[in-house]
C-alpha positions in Angstrom: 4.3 -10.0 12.9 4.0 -9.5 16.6 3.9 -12.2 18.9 1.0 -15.0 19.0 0.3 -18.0 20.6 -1.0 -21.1 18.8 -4.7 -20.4 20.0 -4.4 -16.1 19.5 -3.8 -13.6 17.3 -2.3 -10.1 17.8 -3.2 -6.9 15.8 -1.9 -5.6 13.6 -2.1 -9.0 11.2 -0.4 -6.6 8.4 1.9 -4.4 10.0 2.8 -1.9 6.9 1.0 -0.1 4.9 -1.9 -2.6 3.2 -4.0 0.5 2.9 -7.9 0.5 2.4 -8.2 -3.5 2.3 -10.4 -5.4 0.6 -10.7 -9.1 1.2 -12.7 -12.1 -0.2 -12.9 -16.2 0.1 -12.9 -18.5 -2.5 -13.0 -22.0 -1.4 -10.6 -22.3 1.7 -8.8 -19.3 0.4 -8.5 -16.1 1.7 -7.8 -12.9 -0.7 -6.7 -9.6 -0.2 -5.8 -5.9 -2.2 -5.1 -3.0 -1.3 -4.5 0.6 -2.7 -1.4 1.2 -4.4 -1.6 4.9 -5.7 0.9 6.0 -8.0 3.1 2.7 -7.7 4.3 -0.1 -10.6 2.7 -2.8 -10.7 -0.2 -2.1 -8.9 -3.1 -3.4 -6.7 -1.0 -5.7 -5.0 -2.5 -9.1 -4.4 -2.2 -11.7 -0.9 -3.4 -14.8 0.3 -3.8 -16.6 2.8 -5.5 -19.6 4.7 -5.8 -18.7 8.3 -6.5 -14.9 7.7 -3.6 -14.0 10.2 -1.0 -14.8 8.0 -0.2 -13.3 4.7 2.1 -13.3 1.3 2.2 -11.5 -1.4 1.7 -13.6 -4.7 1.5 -11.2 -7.1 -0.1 -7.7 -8.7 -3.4 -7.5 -11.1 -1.8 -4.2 -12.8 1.5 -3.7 -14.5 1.3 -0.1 -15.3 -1.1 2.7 -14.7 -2.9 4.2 -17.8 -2.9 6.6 -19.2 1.1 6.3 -19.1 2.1 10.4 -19.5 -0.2 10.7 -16.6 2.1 8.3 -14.2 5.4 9.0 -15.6 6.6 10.6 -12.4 5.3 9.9 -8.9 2.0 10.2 -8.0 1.6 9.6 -4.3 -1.6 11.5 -4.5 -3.3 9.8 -7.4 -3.7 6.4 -9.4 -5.6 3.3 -7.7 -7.6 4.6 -4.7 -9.4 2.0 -2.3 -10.4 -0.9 -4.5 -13.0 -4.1 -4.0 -12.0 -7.1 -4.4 -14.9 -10.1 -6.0 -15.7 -13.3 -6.5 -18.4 -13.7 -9.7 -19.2 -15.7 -12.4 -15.8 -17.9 -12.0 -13.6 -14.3 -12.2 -11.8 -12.5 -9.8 -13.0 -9.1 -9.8 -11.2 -5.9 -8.6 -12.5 -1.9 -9.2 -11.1 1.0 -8.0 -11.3 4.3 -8.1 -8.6 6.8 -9.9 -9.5 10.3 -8.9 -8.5 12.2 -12.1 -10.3 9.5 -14.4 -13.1 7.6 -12.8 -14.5 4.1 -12.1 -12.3 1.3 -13.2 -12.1 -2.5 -12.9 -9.7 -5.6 -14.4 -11.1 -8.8 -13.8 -9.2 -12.6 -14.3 -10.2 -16.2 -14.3 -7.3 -17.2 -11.7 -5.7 -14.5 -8.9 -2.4 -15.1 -10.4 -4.3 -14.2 -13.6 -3.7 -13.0 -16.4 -5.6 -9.8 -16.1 -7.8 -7.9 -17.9 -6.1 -4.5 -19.8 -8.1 -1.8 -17.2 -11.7 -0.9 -18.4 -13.2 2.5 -17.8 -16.6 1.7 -15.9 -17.7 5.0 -15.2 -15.6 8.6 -16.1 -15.6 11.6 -14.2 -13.7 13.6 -11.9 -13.7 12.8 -7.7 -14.7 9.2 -8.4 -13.4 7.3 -5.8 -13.7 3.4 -3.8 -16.5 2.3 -5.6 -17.5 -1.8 -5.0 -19.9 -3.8 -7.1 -22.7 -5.8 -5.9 -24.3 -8.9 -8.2 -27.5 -9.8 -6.4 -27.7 -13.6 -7.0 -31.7 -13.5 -5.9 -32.6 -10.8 -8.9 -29.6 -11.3 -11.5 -28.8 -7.3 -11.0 -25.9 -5.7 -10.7 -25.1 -2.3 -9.0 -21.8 -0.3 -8.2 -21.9 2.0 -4.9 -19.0 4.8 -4.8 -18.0 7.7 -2.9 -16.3 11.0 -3.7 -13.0 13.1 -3.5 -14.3 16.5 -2.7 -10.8 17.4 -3.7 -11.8 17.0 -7.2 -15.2 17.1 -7.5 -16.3 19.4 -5.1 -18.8 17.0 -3.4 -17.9 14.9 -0.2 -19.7 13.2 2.2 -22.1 10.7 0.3 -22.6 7.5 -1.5 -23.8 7.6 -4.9 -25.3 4.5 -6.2 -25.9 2.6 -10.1 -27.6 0.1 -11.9 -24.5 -1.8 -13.1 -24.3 -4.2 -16.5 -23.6 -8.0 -15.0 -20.9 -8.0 -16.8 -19.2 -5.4 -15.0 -18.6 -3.2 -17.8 -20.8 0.0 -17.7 -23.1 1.7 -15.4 -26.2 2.1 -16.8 -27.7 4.7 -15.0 -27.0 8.4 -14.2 -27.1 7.5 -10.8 -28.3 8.8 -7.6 -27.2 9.6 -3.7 -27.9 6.5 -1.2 -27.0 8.0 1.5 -26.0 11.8 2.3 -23.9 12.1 5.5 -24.9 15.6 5.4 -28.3 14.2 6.6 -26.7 12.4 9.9 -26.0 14.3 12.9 -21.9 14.9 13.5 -21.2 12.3 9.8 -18.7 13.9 7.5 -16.3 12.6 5.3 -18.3 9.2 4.4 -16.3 7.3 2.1 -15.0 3.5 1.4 -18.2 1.4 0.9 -18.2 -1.7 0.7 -21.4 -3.4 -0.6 -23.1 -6.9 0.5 -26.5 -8.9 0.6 -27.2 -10.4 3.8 -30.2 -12.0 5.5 -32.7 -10.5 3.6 -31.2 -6.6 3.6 -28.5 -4.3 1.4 -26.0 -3.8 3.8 -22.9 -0.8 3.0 -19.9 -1.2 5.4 -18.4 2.2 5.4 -16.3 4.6 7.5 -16.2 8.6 8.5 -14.8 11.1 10.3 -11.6 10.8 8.4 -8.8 8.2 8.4 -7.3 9.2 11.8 -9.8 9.7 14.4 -13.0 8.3 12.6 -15.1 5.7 13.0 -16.8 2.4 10.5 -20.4 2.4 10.3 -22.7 0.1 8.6 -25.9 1.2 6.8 -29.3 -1.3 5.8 -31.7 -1.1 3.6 -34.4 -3.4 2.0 -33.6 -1.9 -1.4 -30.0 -1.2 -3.0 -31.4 2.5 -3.5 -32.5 3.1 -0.1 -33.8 4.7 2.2 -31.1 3.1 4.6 -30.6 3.7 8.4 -27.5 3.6 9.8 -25.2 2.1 12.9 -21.3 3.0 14.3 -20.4 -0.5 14.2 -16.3 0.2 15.5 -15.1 3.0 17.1 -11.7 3.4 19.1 -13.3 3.9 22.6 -10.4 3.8 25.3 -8.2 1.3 23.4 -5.0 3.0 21.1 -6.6 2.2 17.5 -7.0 5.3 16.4 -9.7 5.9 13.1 -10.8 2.4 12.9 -11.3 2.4 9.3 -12.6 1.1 6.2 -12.2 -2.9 5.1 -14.1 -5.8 4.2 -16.4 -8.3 5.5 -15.8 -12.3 5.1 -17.2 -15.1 5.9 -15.0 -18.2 6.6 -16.4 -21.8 5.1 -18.0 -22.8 8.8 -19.7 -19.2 9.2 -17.7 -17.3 11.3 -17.4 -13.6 10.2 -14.8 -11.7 10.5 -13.4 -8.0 9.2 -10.2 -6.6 8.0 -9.6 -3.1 8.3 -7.0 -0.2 8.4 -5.3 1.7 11.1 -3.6 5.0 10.2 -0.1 5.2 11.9 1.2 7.9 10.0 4.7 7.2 8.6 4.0 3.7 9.1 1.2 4.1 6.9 -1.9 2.1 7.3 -1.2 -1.2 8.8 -4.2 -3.6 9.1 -6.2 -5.4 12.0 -8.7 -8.2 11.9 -11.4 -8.3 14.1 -14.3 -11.0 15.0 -17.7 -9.9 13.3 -20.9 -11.2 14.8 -24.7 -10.5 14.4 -26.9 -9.6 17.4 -30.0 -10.1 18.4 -31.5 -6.8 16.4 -29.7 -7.9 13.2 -27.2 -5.3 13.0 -22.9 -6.3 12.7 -21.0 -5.9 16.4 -17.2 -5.8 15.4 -14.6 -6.1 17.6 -15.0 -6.5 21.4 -18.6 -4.8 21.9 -17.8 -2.2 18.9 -14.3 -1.3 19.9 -11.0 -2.8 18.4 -9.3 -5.9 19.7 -5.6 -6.2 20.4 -5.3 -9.7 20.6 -8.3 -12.4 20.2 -8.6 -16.1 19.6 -7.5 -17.1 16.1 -10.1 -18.0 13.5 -11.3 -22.0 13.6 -9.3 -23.1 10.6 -6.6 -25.2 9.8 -3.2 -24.3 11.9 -0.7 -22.3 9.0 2.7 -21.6 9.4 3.9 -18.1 10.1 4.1 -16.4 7.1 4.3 -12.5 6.1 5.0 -10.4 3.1 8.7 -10.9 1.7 11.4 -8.2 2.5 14.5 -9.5 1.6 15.9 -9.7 -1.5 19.1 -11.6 -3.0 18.1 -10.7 -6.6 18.4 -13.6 -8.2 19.5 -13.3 -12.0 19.0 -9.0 -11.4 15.2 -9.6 -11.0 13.5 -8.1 -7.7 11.0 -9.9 -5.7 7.2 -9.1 -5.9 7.5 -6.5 -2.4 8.9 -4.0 -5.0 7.5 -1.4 -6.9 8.6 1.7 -8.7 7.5 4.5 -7.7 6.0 5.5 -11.1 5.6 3.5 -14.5 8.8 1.9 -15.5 10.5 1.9 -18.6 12.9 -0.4 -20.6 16.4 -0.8 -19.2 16.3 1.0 -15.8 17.2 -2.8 -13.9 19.7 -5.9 -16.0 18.8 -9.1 -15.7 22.3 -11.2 -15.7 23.2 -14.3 -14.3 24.4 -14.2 -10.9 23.0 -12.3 -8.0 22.5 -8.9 -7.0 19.9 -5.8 -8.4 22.0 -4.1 -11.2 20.4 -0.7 -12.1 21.2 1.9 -14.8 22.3 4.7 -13.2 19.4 6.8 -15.0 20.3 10.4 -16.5 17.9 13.3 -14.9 17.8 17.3 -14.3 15.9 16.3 -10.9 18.6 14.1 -9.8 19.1 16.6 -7.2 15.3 15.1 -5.7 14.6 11.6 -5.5 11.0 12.6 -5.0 10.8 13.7 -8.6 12.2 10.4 -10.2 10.1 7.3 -11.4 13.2 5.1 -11.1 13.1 4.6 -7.6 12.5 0.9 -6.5 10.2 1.2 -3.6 8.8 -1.1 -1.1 6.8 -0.5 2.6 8.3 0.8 5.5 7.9 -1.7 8.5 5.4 -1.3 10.6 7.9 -2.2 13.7 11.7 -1.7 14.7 14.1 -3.0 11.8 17.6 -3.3 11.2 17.5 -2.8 7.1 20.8 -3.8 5.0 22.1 -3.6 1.4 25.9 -4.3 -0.3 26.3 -1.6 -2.8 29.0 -1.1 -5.6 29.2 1.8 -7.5 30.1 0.3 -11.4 29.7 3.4 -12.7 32.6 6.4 -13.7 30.8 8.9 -14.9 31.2 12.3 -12.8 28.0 12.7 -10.7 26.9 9.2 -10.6 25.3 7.8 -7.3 23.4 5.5 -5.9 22.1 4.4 -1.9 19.4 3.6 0.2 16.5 5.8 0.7 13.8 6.2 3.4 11.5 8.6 1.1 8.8 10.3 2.0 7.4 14.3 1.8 10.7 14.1 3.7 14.0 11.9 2.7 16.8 11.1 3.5 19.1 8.6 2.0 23.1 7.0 2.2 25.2 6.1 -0.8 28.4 6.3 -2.9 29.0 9.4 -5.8 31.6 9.2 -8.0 33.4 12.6 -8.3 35.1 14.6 -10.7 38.5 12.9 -10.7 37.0 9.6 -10.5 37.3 8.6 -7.0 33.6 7.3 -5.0 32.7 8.8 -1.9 30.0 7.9 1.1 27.6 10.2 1.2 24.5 11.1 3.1 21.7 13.7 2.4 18.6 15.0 2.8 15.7 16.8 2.3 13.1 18.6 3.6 9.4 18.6 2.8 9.3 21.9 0.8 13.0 21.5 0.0 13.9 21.4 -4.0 17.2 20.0 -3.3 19.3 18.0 -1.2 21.7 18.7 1.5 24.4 16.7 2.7 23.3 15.7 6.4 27.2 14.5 6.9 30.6 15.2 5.2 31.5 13.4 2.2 34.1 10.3 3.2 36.5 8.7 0.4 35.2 5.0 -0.5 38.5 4.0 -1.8 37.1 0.6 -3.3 33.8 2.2 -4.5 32.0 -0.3 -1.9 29.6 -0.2 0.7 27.5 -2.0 3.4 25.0 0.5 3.7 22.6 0.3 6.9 19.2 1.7 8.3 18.1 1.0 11.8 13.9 1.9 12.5 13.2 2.6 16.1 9.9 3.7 17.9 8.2 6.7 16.2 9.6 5.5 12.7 13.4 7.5 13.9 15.9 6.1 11.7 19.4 5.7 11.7 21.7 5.6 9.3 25.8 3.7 8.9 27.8 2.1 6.8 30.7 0.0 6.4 33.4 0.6 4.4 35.9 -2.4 4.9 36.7 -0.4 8.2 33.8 -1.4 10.7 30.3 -0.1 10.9 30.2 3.3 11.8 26.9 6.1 12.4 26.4 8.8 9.8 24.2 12.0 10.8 21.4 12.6 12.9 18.3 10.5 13.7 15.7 11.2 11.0 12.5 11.1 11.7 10.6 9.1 8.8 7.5 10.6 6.9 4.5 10.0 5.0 3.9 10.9 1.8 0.8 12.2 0.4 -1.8 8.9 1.3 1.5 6.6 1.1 3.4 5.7 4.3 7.0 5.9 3.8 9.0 4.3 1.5 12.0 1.9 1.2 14.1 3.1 -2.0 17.3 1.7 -4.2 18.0 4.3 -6.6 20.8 4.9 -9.1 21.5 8.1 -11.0 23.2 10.2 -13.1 23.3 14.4 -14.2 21.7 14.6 -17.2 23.6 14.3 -20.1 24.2 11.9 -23.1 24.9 8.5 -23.6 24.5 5.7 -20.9 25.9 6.1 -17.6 27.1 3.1 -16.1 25.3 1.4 -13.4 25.4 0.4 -9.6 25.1 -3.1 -8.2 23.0 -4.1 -5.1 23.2 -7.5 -3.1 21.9 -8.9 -0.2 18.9 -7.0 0.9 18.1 -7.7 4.6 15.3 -6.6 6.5 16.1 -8.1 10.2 15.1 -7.9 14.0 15.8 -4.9 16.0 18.6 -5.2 18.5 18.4 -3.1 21.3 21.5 -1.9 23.1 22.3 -4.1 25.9 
């Protein structure tokens, strides 16, 4: 969180990568997801009261389906841009899967349980679709756009007669609006769908997530013919793209909307920004239609400071909701005990050589400012080969660590590689680790540069070069905790983590 006064707020309210939010109000409560790609569990789920500060209570999907299709990292696929709802007494959330089509899961309670995912709509390119029930008529519709990646079309919103009950389109469809058709529009995508004083309204962005722009489109009917508005652009402030989100309406009326900033390795961290109506009926966001660094807070109850967890202790072996792994998970990869501390298998691969490669990888968001980050690790295991460390993983990694060798004795050591790299490199020389131990330690300064130590029982002391962090595919980089093994038979021991601190940045004095 960046710094606030009681009666302010600063941007960004999420600063990590919350990408392509999605928000709604139920009651006094505010709830948000986000996209979660190729990750386990997915479509992460926050709340909050104030709509500056956040936590992370929990995820509406275990594991991605089908599960041969997400058995490795997909940083490219899985749960694109979803909508978040509130109907009929049920949380509501669809998203789009590229390779698959329109999906939802739905729940009585956010915490859930959820709903197994339902296909809505198949086909290839099918991407951030949002439902719309229409309390005045009793219809439903569903608005999406499209991956010309995998389809072949871009640039347009395709619209449906939806059942109520969420569970079928039943229509073939047609195009709502065609971006081709606007002067200097391309690359419309992320609608979000509303009724409001008498009109359809679709918030969307275009001009792509880094130097676009959100526009906001009206219409009397759901099918058009709209006309359309920039509603937020980045003018002469630094917030580059200003890019797709959600609209809500607090309990008094004030409106307000969340949105995404692409910051590259950073990912996208998210802003909020005051919403009004003006005199010709048409949404002004932000300060006059540009983003808003800081702004008065939103007229409801005074909440503690509050964020999404970091740190870790692990009680009884079991990892706190920021984690993820970076592809479905499978039985046995993490031991639940009781004490303290993550105890993972050290998992047999042919592409340990590639931490890119492997599903076992426990993941969470880079932060979206300086950080000191910290983890005890003890190497358990014997077997020749065996390692385990802290990753920053993107298209490009890096990571620090202990591998036993041949003749049994565990050594620091800290690699690399590079974004068309098939294997690692050592970015420093090998040193012994006598007692198989290690305070291992990654230090995040401007322009996501990281630097890497660790402490043997001797003192901290620096290991390689700065490394500049990197995205990876949509996903911003990556925190990992790995532990592997060579392939081979039989199991391979394991590697014990404690005390995961994620801390202020100290500069040098």
């Amino acid at each position: 969180m960046t710094p606030e006064s009681a009666r302010t707020y600063t941007n960004p309210v999420l600063n990590a990568d919350w990408s392509d939010p999605d928000v709604v109000r139920v009651g006094d409560d505010f709830y948000l997801t986000a996209s979660s790609f190729g990750r386990a569990p997915g479509l992460p789920l926050l709340h909050s009261r104030d709509l500056v500060n956040w936590t992370l209570v929990g995820h509406a999907l275990d594991r991605l389906e089908p599960a041969h299709a997400f058995a490795a990292p997909r940083p490219d696929g899985g749960v694109w841009a979803p909508s978040l709802r509130h109907h009929a007494d049920r949380f509501w959330i669809f998203w789009g899967d590229p390779d698959q089509g329109i999906l939802q899961v739905n729940a009585p309670e956010i915490r859930g349980p959820w709903t197994a995912p339902r296909l809505v709509k198949a086909g290839k390119g099918l991407i951030d679709p949002c439902p719309l029930w229409d309390e005045e008529t009793g219809e439903a519709h569903l608005v999406h756009a499209w991956a010309r990646s995998r389809s072949g079309i871009g640039n347009r919103l395709t619209g449906h007669r939806m059942h109520p009950d969420g569970t079928e389109v039943l229509d073939e469809g047609r195009v709502i609006v065609d971006g081709d058709r606007i002067p200097g529009w391309f690359t419309l995508e992320g609608p979000k769908a509303y009724r409001h004083d008498g009109w359809f309204w679709i918030l969307a962005p275009a001009g792509s997530v880094g130097t676009g722009w959100q526009g906001a489109f009206r219409s009397r009917s759901f099918f058009g013919p709209y006309e359309e508005r920039v509603v937020l652009e980045q003018g002469d402030t630094d917030v580059n793209g200003p890019h797709q989100g959600g609209w809500v309406r607090t309990a008094s009326g004030e409106d307000w909307f969340l949105h995404f900033q692409q910051r590259g390795a950073y990912g996208r961290v998210v802003h909020l920004q005051p919403m009004a109506w003006g005199a010709d009926g048409w949404p002004v966001l932000g300060d006059g239609g540009t983003p808003v660094t800081e702004h008065r807070r939103p007229a409801l109850p005074p909440q503690p400071p509050a964020e999404p967890a970091t740190g870790d202790d692990f009680p009884g072996g079991r990892h706190g909701r920021q984690w993820s792994w970076a592809a479905n998970p499978r039985d046995g990869w993490a031991t639940q005990h009781s004490g303290d501390g993550l105890r993972l298998a050290c998992v047999r691969s042919e592409d340990a050589h590639d931490l890119r490669r492997l599903p076992s990888v426990l993941t969470q968001r880079l932060p979206g400012e300086p950080r000191v980050i910290e983890v005890e690790l003890r190497l358990d295991s014997e077997e020749p080969g065996a390692r385990a460390g802290l990753a920053v993983l993107g298209a490009a990694y890096r990571w620090i660590g202990l591998q036993r060798d041949a003749d049994g004795t565990a050594h620091l050591v800290h690699r690399f590689a590079e974004p068309v790299a098939t294997a690692e490199r050592d970015a420093d020389p090998p040193r012994p680790a006598p007692e198989g131990r290690a305070l291992l330690r990654v230090e995040t300064v401007a322009g996501a540069r990281c630097r890497f130590s660790c402490d043997l029982g001797d003192g901290p002391r620096p290991t390689g070069r700065d490394f500049a962090a990197a995205p990876w595919g949509w996903v911003g980089a990556l925190l990992g905790l790995f532990a592997l093994a060579p392939a081979g038979r039989g199991h391979a021991g394991s590697a014990t983590f404690t005390r995961f601190r994620v801390g202020p940045h100290r500069p040098a004095v």
